[in-house]
C-alpha positions, 0 to 999 in steps of 0.5 A, a space after each residue: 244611692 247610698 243609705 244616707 242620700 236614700 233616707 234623706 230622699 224618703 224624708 223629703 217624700 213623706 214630709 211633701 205627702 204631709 204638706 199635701 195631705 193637709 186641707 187648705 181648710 185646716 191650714 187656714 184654720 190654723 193660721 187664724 189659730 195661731 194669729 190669734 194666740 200671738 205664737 211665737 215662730 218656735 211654738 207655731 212650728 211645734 203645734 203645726 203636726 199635732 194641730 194637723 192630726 188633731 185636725 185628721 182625728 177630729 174629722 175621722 171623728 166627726 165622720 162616723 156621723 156624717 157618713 150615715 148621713 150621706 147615706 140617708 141625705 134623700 130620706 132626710 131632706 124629704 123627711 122620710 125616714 123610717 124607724 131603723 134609719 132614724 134610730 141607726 143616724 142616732 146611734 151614729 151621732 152619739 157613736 160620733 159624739 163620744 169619738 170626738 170628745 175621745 180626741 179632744 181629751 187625748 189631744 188637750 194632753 198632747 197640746 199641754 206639751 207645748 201650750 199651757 193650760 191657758 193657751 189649750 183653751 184658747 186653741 179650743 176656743 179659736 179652732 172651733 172658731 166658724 167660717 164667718 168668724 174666722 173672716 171677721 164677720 
């Protein structure tokens, strides 16, 4: 196989992973954000990636939390944490907390890029949009 044809086999690879990797939430998701924006097909196809790692960031984020909190679901749901629980899900909401508002300010840059400032608050707006909205209820 020569280099040419092996790269463009690498390519098509790793962009299948890439569509893959995505969430049906988070391409749900984006297709309620950029309908609501009214994007054109060029801008829809810039923001795609950056929307997904964005998307990727702010779940890994949101996981520092979320995954002390899974750990302690039993004490939680019967309300029996103790001292050190309590106070190490704290320190993990606010660990998460300022992760998360890390990955909005890097990625608001990276939207400027391809939106304007209007429009990156509207993503904001729309992207944080609940289920129950997004549907229209």
């Amino acid at each position: 196989m020569t280099d040419k044809r092996c790269f463009v086999f690498m390519l098509i690879v790793a962009m299948s992973l890439f569509v893959f990797a995505q969430s049906d939430k988070d391409r749900e998701r984006f297709d309620y954000v950029v309908g609501r924006m009214k994007l054109d097909k060029a801008t829809r196809q810039k923001l795609k990636p950056v929307f997904f790692a964005y998307r990727k960031d702010l779940k890994t984020a949101k996981d520092v939390y979320n995954n002390v909190k899974d750990k302690y679901a039993t004490s939680i749901k019967k309300m029996t944490l103790n001292v050190a629980q309590a106070r190490e899900l704290n320190n993990a909401r606010r660990n998460a907390d300022k992760k998360v508002l890390d990955v909005k300010s890097k990625y608001e840059q990276n939207f400027l890029s391809i939106l304007s400032p209007q429009q990156v608050c509207y993503l904001f707006m729309f992207a944080n949009d609940s289920k129950e909205k997004r549907a229209g209820r």
